[in-house]
Rosetta silent file (secondary structure, phi, psi, omega in degrees, C-alpha in Angstrom):
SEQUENCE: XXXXXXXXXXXXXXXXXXXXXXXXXXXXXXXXXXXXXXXXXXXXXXXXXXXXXXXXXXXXXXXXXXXXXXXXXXXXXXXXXXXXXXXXXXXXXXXXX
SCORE:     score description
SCORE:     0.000 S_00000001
   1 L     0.000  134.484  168.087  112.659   93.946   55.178 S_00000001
   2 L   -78.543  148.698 -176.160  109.721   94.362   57.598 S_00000001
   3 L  -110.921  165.774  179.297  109.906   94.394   60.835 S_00000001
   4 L   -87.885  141.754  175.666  106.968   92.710   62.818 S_00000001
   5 L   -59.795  161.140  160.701  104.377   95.260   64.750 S_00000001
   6 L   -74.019  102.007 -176.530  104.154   95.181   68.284 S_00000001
   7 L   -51.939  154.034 -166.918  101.380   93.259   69.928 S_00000001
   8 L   -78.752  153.304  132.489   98.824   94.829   72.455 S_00000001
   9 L   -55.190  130.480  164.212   98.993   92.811   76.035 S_00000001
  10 L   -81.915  176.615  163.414   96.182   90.799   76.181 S_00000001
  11 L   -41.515  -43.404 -170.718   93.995   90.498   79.561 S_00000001
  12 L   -78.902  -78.726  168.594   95.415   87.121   80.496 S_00000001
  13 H     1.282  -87.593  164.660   98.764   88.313   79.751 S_00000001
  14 H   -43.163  -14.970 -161.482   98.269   91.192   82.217 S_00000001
  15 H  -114.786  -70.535 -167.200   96.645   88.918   84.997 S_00000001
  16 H   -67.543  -32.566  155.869   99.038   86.356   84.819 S_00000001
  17 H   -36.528  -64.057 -127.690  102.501   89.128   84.939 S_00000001
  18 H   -88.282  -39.283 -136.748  101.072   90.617   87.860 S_00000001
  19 H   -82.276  -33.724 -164.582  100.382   87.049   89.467 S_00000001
  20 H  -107.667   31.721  156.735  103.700   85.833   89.177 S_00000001
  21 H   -76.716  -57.796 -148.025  105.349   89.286   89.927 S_00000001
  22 H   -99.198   12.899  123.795  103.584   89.004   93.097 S_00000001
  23 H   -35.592  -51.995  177.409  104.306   85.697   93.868 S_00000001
  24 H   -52.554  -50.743 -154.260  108.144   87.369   94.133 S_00000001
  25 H   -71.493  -73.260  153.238  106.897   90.397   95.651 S_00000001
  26 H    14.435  -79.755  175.456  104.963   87.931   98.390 S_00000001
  27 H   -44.684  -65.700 -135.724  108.180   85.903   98.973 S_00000001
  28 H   -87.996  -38.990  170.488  110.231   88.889   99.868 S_00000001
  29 H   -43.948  -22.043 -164.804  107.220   90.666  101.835 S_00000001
  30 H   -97.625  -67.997  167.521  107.142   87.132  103.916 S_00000001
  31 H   -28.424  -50.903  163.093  111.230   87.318  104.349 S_00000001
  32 H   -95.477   -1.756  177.957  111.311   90.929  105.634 S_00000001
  33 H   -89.978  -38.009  165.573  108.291   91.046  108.044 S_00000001
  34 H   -36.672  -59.048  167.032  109.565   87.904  109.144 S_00000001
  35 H   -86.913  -15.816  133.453  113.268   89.107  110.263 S_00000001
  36 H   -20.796  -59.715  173.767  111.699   92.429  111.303 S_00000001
  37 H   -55.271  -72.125 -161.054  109.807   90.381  114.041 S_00000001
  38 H   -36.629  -59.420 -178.905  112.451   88.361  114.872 S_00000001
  39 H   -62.118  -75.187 -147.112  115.748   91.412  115.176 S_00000001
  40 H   -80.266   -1.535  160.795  113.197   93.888  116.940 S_00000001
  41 L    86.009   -2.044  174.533  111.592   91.160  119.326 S_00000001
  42 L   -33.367  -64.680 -145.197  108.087   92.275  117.886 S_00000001
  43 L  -116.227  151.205 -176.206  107.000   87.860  117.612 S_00000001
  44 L  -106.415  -44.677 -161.135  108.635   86.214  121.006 S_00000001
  45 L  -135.358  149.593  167.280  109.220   82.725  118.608 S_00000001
  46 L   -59.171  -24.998  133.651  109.849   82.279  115.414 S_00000001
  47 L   -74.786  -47.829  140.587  106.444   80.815  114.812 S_00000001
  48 H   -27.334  -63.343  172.895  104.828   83.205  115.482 S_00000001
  49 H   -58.804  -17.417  172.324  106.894   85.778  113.460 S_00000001
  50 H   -58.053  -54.335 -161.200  106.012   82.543  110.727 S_00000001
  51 H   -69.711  -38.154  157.407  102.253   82.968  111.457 S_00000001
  52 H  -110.868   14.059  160.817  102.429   86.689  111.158 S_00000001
  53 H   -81.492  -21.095 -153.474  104.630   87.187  108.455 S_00000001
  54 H   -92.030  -49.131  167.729  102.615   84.677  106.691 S_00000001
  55 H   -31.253  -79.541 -177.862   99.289   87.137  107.394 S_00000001
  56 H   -58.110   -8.752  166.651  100.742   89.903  105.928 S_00000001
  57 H   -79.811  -72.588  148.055  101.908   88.084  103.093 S_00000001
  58 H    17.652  -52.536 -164.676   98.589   86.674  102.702 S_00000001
  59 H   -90.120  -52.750  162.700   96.876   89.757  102.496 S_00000001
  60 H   -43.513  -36.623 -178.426   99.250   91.660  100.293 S_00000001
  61 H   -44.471  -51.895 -149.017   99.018   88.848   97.135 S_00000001
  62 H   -65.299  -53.650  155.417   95.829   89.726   96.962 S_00000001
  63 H   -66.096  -21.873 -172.801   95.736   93.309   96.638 S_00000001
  64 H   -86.886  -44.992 -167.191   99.063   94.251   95.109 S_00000001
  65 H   -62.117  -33.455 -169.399   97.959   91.369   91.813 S_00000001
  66 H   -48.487  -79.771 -161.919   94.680   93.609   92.065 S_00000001
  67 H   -53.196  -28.097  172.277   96.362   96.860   92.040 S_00000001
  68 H   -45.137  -66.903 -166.468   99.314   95.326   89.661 S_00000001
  69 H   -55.648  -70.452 -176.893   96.590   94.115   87.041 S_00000001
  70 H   -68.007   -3.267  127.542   94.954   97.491   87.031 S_00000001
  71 H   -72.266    4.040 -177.340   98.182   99.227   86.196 S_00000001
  72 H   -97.545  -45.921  178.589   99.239   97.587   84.119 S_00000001
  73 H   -49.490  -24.633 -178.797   95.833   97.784   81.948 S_00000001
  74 H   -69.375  -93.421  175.380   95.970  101.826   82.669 S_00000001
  75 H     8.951  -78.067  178.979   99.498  101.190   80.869 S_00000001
  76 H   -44.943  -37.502  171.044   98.002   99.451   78.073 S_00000001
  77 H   -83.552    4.241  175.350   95.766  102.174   77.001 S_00000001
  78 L   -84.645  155.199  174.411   98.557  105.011   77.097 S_00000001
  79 L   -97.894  -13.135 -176.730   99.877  105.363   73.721 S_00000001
  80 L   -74.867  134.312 -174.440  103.495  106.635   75.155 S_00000001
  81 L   118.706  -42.064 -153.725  106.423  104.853   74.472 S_00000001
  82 L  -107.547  130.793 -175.887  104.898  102.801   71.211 S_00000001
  83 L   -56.141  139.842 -176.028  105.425  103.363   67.571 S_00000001
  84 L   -60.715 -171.043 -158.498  102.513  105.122   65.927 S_00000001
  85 L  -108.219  136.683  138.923  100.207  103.432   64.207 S_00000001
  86 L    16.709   68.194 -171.221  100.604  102.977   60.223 S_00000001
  87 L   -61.368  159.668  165.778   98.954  105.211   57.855 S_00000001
  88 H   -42.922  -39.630 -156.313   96.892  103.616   54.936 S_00000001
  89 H   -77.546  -51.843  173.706   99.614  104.670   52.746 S_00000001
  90 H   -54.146  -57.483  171.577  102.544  102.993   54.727 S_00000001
  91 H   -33.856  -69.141 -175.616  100.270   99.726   55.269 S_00000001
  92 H   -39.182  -68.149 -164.659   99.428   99.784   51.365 S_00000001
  93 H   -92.694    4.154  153.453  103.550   99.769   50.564 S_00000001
  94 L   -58.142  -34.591 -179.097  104.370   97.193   53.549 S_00000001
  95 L   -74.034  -11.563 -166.837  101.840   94.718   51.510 S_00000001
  96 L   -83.537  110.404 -176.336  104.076   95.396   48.141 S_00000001
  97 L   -42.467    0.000    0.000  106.151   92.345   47.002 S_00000001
């Protein structure tokens, strides 16, 4: 019985992981700068620690999907980890009924 190959990650693929990694990553980045302000007295109100938790969240999406998206594409072009490729010969008796 054959097993099916492994597919490549496409572009989109890769774009959209890292967006809605960092969508997570975001959330939690917004959660801890947030009670960071607040316990250490950093933001005097809690809108404030909103307004500048929400900055640094802000700022991070954008670079961490960057930096995500280009590891992960470095990734994609390593060959480690992933079953070799097929010789002609192997291909040839995968096609045989």
């Amino acid at each position: 019985m054959n097993s099916p190959r492994p597919r490549v990650e496409s572009h989109l693929r890769s774009l959209l992981k890292a967006v809605s990694w960092r969508c997570v990553g975001t959330l939690d980045t917004f959660v801890v700068s947030f009670l960071v302000l607040r316990v250490t007295g950093a933001a005097d109100t809690s809108l404030e620690a909103v307004k500048i938790s929400g900055g640094i969240a802000g700022v991070e999406i954008v670079t961490k999907i960057a930096l995500y998206y280009l590891h992960e594409r470095a990734w994609a072009r390593l060959p480690f980890g992933r079953p070799r490729p097929l010789t002609l010969e192997e291909s040839a008796a995968e096609n045989v009924p």
